[in-house]
NUTORVEX-253024 format. One line per 3 residues: for each residue x, y, z of C-alpha. Coordinates in Angstrom, 1 decimal, padded with zeros to 4 digits. Example, Ala and Ser with C-alpha at 12.3 -4.5 7.8 and 13.67 -1.06 7.14 Angstrom:
# NUTORVEX-253024
012.3:-004.5:007.8 | 013.7:-001.1:007.1
This chain:
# NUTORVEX-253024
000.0:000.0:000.0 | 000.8:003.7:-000.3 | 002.8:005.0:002.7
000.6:008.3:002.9 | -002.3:006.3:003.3 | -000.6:005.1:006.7
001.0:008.4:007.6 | -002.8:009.8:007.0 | -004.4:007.2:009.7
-001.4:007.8:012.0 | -001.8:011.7:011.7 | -006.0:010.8:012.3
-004.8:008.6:015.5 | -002.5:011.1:016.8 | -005.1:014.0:016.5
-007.6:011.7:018.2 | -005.4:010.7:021.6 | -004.7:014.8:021.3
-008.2:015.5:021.9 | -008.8:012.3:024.1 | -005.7:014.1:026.5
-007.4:017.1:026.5 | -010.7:016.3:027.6 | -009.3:013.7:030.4
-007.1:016.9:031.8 | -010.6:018.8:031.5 | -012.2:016.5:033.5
-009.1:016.2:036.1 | -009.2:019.4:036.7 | -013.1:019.2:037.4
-012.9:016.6:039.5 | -010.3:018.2:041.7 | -012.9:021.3:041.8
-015.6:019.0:042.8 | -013.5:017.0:045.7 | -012.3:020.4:047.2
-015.8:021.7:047.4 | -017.3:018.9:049.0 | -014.5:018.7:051.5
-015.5:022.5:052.3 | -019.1:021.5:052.6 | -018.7:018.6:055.2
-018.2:020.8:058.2 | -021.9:022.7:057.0 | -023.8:019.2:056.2
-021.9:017.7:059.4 | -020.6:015.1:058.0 | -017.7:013.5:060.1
-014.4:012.6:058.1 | -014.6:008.7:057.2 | -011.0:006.5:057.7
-008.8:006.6:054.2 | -009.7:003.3:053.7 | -013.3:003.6:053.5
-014.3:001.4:056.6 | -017.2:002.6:058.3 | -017.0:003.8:061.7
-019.5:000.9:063.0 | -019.3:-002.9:062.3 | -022.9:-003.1:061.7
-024.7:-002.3:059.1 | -027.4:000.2:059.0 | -031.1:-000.7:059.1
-033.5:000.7:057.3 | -037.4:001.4:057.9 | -040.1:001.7:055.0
């Protein structure tokens, strides 16, 4: 085959993984946005700061009433 017809998909690809970059730093950046804010709003919604590990506080688990 033609070797433009290869260097023309691999100029496609590389536009492509460009954009695909972009829009995962874009939504980085929002998610860093959204983690600080929510950390600001625990104190207001009195929420108390969970372990790192994501154990809950008690070994039983909650009950629920409908």
């Amino acid at each position: 085959m033609n070797k433009e017809v290869y260097r023309f998909a691999f100029d496609e690809a590389n536009a492509e993984l460009s954009q695909i970059v972009g829009e995962f730093e874009q939504l980085r950046l929002r998610k860093e946005r959204v983690e600080k804010v929510v950390e600001a709003l625990k104190p207001l919604a009195g929420v108390d700061a969970q372990p790192a590990t994501g154990e809950k506080k008690d070994s039983q688990s909650p009950s629920y009433s409908y």
